[in-house]
C-alpha positions as CSV (number, residue, x, y, z in Angstrom):
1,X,0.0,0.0,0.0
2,X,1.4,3.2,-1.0
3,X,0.3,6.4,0.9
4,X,1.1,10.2,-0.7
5,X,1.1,13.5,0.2
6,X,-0.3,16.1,-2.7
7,X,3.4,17.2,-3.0
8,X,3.9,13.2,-4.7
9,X,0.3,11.9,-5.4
10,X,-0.5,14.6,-7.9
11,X,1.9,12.9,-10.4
12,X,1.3,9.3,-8.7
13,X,0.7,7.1,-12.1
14,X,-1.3,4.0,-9.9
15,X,-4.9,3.5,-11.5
16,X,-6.1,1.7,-8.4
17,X,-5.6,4.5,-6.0
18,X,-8.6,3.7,-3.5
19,X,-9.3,6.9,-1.3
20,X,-8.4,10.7,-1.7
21,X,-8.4,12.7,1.9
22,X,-8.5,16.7,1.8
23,X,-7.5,17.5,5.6
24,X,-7.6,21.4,4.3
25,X,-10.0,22.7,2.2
26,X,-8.8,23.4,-1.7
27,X,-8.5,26.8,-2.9
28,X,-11.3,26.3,-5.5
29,X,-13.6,23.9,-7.2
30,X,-11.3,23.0,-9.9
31,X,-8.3,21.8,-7.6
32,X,-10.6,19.6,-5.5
33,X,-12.3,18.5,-9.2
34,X,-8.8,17.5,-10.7
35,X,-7.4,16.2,-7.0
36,X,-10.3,14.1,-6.9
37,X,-10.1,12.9,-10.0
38,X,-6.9,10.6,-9.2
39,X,-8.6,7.9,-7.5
40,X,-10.7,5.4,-9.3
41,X,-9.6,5.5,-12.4
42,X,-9.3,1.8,-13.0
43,X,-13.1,1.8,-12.3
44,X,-13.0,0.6,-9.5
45,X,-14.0,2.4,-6.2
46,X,-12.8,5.5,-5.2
47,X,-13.8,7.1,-1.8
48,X,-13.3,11.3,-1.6
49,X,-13.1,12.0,2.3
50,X,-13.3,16.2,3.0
51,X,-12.3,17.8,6.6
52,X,-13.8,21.2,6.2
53,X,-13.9,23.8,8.9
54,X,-14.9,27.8,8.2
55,X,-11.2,28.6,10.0
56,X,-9.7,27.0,6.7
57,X,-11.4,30.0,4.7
58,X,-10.4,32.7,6.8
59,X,-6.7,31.5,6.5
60,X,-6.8,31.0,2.9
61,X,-8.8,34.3,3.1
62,X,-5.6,35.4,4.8
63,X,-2.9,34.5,2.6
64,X,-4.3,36.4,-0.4
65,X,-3.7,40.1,1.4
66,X,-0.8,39.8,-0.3
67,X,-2.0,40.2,-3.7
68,X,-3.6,42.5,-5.8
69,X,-6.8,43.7,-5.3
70,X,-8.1,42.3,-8.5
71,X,-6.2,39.1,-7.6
72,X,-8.1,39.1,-3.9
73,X,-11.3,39.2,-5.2
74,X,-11.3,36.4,-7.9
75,X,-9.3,34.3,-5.1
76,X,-12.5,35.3,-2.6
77,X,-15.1,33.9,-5.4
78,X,-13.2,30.8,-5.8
79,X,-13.2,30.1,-1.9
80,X,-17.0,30.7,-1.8
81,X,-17.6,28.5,-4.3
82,X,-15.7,25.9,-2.6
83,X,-17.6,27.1,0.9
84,X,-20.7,26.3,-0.8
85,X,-20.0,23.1,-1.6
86,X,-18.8,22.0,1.6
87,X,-21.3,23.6,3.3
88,X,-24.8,22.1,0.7
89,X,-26.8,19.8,1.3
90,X,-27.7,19.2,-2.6
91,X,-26.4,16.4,-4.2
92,X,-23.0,16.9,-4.7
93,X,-22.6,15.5,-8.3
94,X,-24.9,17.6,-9.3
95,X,-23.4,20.6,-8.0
96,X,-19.9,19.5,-9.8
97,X,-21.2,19.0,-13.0
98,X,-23.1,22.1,-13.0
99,X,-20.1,24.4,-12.1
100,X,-18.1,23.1,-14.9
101,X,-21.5,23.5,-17.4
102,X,-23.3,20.5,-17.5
103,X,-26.5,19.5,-16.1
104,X,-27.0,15.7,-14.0
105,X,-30.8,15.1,-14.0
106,X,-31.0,13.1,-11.7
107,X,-32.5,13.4,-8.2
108,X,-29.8,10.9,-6.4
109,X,-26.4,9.2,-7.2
110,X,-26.5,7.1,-5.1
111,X,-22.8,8.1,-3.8
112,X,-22.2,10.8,-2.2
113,X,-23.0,11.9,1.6
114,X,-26.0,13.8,0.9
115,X,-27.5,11.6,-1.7
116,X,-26.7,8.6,1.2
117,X,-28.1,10.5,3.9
118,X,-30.6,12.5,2.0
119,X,-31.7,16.2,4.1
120,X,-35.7,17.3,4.4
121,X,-36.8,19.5,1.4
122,X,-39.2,22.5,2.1
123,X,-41.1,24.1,-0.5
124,X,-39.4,27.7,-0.9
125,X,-41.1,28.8,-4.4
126,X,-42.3,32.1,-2.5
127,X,-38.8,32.6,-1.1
128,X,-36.7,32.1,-4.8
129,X,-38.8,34.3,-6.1
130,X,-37.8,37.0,-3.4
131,X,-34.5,36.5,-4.3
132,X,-34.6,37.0,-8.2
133,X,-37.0,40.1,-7.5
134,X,-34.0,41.6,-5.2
135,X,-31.1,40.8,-8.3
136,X,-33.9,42.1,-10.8
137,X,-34.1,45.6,-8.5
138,X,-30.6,45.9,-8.4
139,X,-29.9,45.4,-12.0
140,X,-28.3,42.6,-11.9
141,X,-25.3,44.3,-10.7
142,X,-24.1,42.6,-7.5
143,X,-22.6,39.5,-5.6
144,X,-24.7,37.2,-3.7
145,X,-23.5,38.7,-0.6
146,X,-24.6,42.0,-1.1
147,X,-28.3,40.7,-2.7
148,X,-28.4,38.1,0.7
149,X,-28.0,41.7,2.7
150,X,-30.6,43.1,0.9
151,X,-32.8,39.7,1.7
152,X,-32.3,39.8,5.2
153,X,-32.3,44.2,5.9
154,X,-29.2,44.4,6.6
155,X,-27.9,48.4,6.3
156,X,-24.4,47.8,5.6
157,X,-22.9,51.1,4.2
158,X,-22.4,50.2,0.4
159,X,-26.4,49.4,0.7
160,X,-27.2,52.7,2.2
161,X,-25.4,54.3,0.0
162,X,-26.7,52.8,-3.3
163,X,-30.2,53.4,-1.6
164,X,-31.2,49.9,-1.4
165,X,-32.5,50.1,1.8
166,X,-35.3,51.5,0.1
167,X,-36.2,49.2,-2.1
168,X,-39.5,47.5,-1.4
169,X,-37.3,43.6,-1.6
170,X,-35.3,44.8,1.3
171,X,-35.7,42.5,4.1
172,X,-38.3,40.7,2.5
173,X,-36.4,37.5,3.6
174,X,-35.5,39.1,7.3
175,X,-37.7,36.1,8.8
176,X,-35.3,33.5,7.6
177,X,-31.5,32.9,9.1
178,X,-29.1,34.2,6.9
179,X,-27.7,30.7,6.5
180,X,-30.7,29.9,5.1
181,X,-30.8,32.6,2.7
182,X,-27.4,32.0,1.3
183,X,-28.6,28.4,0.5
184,X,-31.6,29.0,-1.1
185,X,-29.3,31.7,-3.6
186,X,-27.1,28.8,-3.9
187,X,-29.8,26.4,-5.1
188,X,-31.4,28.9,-7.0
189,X,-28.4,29.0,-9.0
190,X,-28.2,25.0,-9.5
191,X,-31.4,25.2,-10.3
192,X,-30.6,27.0,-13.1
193,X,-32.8,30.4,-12.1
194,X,-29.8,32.2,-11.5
195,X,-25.9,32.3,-12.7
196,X,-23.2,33.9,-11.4
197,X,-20.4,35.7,-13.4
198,X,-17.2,34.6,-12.2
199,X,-15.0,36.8,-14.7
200,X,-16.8,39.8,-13.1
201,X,-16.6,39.1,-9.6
202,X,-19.8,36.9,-9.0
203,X,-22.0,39.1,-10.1
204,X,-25.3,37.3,-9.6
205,X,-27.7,37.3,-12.7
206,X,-31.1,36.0,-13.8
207,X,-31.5,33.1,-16.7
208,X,-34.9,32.8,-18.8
209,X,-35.7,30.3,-16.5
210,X,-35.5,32.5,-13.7
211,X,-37.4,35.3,-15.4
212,X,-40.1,33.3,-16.1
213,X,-40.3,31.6,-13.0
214,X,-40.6,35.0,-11.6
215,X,-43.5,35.3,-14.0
216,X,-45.1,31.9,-13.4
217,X,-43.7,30.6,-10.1
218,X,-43.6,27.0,-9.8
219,X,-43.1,24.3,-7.2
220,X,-39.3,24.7,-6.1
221,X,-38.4,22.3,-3.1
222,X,-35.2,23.7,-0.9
223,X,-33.2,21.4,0.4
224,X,-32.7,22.1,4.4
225,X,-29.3,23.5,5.2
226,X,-27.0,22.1,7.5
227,X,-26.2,24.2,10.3
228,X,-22.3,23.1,10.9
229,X,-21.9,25.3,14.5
230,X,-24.4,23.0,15.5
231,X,-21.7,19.9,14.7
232,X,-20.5,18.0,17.7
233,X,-16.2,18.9,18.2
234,X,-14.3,15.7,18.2
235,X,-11.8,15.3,20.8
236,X,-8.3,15.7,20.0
237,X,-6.5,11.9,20.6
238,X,-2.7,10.9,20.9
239,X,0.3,11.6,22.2
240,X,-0.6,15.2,23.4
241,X,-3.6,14.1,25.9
242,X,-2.0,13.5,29.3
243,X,-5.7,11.8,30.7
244,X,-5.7,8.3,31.9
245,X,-9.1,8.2,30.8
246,X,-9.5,8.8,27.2
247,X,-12.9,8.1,27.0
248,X,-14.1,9.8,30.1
249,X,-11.8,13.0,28.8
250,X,-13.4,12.7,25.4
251,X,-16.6,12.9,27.2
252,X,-15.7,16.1,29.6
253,X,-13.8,17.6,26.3
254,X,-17.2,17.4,24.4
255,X,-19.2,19.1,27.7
256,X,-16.9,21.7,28.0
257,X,-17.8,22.7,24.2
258,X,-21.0,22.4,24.6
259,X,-21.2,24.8,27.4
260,X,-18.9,26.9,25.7
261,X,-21.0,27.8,22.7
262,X,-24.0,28.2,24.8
263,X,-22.5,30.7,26.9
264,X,-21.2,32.1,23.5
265,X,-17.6,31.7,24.8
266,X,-14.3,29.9,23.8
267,X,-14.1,27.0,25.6
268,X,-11.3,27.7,27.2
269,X,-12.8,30.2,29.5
270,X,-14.5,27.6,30.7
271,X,-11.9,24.7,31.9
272,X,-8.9,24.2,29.8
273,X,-7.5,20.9,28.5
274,X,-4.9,20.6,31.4
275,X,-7.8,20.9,33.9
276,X,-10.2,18.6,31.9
277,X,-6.9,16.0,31.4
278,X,-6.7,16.7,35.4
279,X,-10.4,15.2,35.7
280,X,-10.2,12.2,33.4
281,X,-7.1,10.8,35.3
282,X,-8.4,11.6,39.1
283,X,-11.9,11.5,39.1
284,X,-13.1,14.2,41.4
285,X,-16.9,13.8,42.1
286,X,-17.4,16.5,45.5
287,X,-16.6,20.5,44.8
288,X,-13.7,19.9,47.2
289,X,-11.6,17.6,44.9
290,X,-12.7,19.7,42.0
291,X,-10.8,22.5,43.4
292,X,-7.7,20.5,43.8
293,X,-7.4,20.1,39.9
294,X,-4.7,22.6,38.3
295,X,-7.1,25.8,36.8
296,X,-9.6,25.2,38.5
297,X,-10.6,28.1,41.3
298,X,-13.5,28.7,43.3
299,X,-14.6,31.0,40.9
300,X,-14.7,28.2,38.3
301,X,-16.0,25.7,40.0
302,X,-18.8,27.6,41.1
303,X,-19.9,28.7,37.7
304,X,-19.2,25.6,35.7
305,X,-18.4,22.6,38.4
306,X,-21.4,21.1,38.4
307,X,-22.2,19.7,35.5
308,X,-18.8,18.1,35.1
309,X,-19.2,16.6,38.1
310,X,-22.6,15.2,37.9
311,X,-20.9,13.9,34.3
312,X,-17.5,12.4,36.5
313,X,-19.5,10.9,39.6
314,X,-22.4,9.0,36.9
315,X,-19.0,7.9,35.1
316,X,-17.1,6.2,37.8
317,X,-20.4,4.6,39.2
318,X,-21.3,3.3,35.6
319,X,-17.7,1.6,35.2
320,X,-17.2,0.7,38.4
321,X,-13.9,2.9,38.7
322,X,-12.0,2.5,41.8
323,X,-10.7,6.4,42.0
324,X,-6.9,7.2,42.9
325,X,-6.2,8.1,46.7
326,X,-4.9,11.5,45.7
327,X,-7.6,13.2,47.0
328,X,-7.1,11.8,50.9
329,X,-3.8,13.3,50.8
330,X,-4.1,16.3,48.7
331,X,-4.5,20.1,50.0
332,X,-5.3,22.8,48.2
333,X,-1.7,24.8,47.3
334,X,-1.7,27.6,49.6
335,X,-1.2,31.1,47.4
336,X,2.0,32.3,47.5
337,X,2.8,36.0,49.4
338,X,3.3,37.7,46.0
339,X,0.4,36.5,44.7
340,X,-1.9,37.4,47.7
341,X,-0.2,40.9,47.9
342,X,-1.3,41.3,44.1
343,X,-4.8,40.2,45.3
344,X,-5.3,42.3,47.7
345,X,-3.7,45.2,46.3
346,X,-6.2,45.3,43.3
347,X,-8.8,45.4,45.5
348,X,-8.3,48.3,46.7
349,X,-7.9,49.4,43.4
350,X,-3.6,50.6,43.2
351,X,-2.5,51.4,39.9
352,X,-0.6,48.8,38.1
353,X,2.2,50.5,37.3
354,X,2.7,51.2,40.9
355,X,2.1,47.8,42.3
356,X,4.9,46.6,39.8
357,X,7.6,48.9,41.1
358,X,6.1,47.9,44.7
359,X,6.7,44.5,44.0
360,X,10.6,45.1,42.4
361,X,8.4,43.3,39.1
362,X,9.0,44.4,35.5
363,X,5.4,45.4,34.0
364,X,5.5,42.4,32.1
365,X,6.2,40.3,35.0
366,X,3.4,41.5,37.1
367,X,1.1,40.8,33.8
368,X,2.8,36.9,33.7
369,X,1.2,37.2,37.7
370,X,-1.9,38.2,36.5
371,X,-2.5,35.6,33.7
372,X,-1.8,32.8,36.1
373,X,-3.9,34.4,39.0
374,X,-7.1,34.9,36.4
375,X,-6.7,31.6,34.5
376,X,-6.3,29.7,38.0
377,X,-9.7,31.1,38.5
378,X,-9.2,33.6,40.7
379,X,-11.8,37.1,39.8
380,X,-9.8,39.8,39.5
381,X,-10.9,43.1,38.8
382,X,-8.7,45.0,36.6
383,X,-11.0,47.4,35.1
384,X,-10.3,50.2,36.8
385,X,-6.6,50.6,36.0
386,X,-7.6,49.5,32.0
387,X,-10.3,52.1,31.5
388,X,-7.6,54.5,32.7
389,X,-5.4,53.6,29.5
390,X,-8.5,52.9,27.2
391,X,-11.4,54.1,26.1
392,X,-14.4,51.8,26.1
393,X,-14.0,51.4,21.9
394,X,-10.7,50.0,22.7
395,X,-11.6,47.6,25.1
396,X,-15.0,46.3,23.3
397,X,-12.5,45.8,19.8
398,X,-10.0,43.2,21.9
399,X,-12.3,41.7,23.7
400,X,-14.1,41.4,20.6
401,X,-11.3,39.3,19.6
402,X,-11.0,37.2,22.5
403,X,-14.5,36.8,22.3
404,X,-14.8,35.2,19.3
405,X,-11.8,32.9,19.1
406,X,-11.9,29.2,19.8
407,X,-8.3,29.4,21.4
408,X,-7.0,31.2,24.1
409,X,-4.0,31.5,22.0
410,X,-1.7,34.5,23.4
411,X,0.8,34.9,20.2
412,X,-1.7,35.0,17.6
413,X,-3.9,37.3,19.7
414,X,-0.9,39.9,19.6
415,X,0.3,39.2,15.8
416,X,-3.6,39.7,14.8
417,X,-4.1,42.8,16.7
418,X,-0.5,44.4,17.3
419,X,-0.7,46.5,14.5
420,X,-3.3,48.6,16.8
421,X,-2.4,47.7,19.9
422,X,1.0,47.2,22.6
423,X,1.4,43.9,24.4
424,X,0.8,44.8,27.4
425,X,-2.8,46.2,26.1
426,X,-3.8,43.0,25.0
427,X,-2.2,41.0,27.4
428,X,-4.6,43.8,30.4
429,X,-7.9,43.3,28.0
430,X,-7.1,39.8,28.1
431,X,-7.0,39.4,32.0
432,X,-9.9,41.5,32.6
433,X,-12.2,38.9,29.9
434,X,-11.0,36.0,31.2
435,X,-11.9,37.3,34.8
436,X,-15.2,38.7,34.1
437,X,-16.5,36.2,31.7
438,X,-14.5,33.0,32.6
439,X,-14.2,33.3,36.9
């Protein structure tokens, strides 16, 4: 068995090659066609297996700044097209064939995932022909992005300019999640109502098809989209997890998500993987023993104990664990002086600057103190001292940031936002956050 990365399987000459595995997205259609296209070809069976994540865009999206402008915004087409394919739930044959001009009339192949595992259709005939009334208004004249803005009100400032929010299709689709929208443009388009002009940016415009459904609407079943945020996250496995328990870590790793994107939070603020390996390997079941795991602070366990441990304690009784002794012998690590000085000292609200040269710390040093104090657990409340260096715009644009990001990753945070910001601005937003929305 012979396995290849793209660097050698692109000119691999094997006929019988059996599977093809994209762990990142392509760039476009026509790389994953022709990548594809290597397995099989001795007629037998070839299996096409695709990781996609939205994060893969956004770095591809990335990598293009680079360019020219010109070059940016074919490159941004090609990656939506490829986003749409990922992300529909029509079959995906059909949608192939179609963007390379031809048409596959039929209603299942039989082979891929959504033809397998076939999605509910809703009728949508009302709802297409919003959507070609809205390109029709704007003269055919604009990407699907901008005409799905239109669909769902949204006032961006190119829209208010044009005067588009006046238009009577603006926000005719507001009812429907914007998701939605974007897949019913995207099916309008298989459908053949609709076709977008790739050598002039996407520009979204109507077929005789579509004008005449306008005229004479039709039945036109939708397939239901998939909403991926909904998608379960898979543990990571290997070498890096330090648990004992795998599958009890996979099982806490999978809560701690889950919380996480209900409280519309990474989900590290929450416990992170040091604390949740912590769990899987010494089973703490009272609040006591959840408080001796590394990370975890009263704060925490307060907030988002009790769930894990209702998870831990039905775990070990389930599987008849015998738990480790630690626990009988364990105390909870008494704070060290400097660390209790820093404590106390924000409380009564002493400048930072000042506690530092109190303390014989550099500023930095003090803001290494502060890290491991808030992700311990501990609230601290820093916001005095960082409304005195910012202004509220300031602070809501990094912890804008923080908020959105999976990872609580400390380098990127400062290469995405340096350009704007010092360090140690990111580094004080960053403590305050994890204080007031993690602790």
């Amino acid at each position: 068995m012979i396995v290849a990365t793209i660097a050698f399987g692109m000119g691999i000459d094997k006929p019988d090659v059996r599977f093809v595995i994209h762990y990142d997205i392509p760039k476009s259609l026509e790389g994953y066609y022709q990548e594809t296209g290597r397995s099989g070809r001795d007629g037998g069976v070839g299996k096409c297996i695709t990781y996609y994540s939205h994060k893969d865009l956004v770095k591809l999206d990335k990598l293009m700044q680079s360019k020219s402008v010109q070059e940016q915004e074919i490159g941004h087409q090609l990656l939506m097209e490829t986003a749409a394919y990922a992300e529909s739930s029509v079959c995906r044959r059909k949608i192939l064939l179609h963007y390379f001009g031809e048409v596959y009339d039929e209603d299942n192949c039989g082979n891929c995932d959504n033809c397998c595992h076939p999605k509910r259709r809703i009728e949508a005939a009302e709802e297409l022909v919003c959507v070609l009334e809205a390109v029709k208004a704007v003269e055919e004249l604009y990407r699907n992005e901008y005409i799905i803005n239109i669909l769902i009100g949204r006032p961006t400032d190119e829209i208010r300019m044009n005067g588009h929010d006046e238009l009577e299709e603006y926000g005719t689709l507001r009812d429907m999640d914007e998701k939605a929208v974007s897949t019913l443009v995207h099916q309008g388009i298989v459908a053949g109502y609709l076709t977008r002009d790739l050598e002039n940016y996407g520009i979204l415009k109507l077929t005789d098809a579509g004008r005449e459904f306008m005229r004479n609407p039709g039945k036109f079943e939708m397939v239901e989209p998939v909403d991926y945020t909904e998608a379960e996250p898979e543990a990571p496995h290997g070498k890096g997890c330090g648990a004992s328990d795998m599958e009890l870590y996979c099982i806490l790793y999978n809560l701690c998500h889950e919380i996480a994107r209900k409280n519309k939070i990474g989900s590290y603020l929450v416990f992170r993987d040091n604390s949740l390996e912590a769990m899987a390997t010494t089973y703490p079941v009272t609040k006591e023993e959840l408080l001796t795991i590394p990370g975890v602070g009263v704060g925490k366990a307060a907030k988002f104990g009790a769930p894990f441990l209702e998870v831990i304690k039905k775990y070990v009784e389930e599987n008849e664990i015998v738990r480790p002794m630690d626990f009988r012998v364990r105390t909870i690590p008494k704070k060290s002086n400097t660390k209790i000085m820093i404590i106390q000292a924000i409380d009564r609200k002493v400048n930072l600057e000042e506690l530092a040269d109190n303390l014989g710390l550099e500023f930095s040093e003090l803001l290494t103190e502060l890290e491991l104090i808030a992700e311990a657990g501990t609230r601290i409340d820093i916001g005095y001292f960082v409304h005195e260096i910012l202004d509220d715009e300031q602070i809501e644009d990094i912890e804008g940031y923080f908020r959105e990001c999976e990872e609580d990753n400390l380098e990127k945070a400062i290469q995405e936002l340096g350009c704007d910001y010092d360090e140690d601005d990111i580094r004080l937003v960053r403590v305050k956050f994890m204080s007031d929305v993690g602790n």
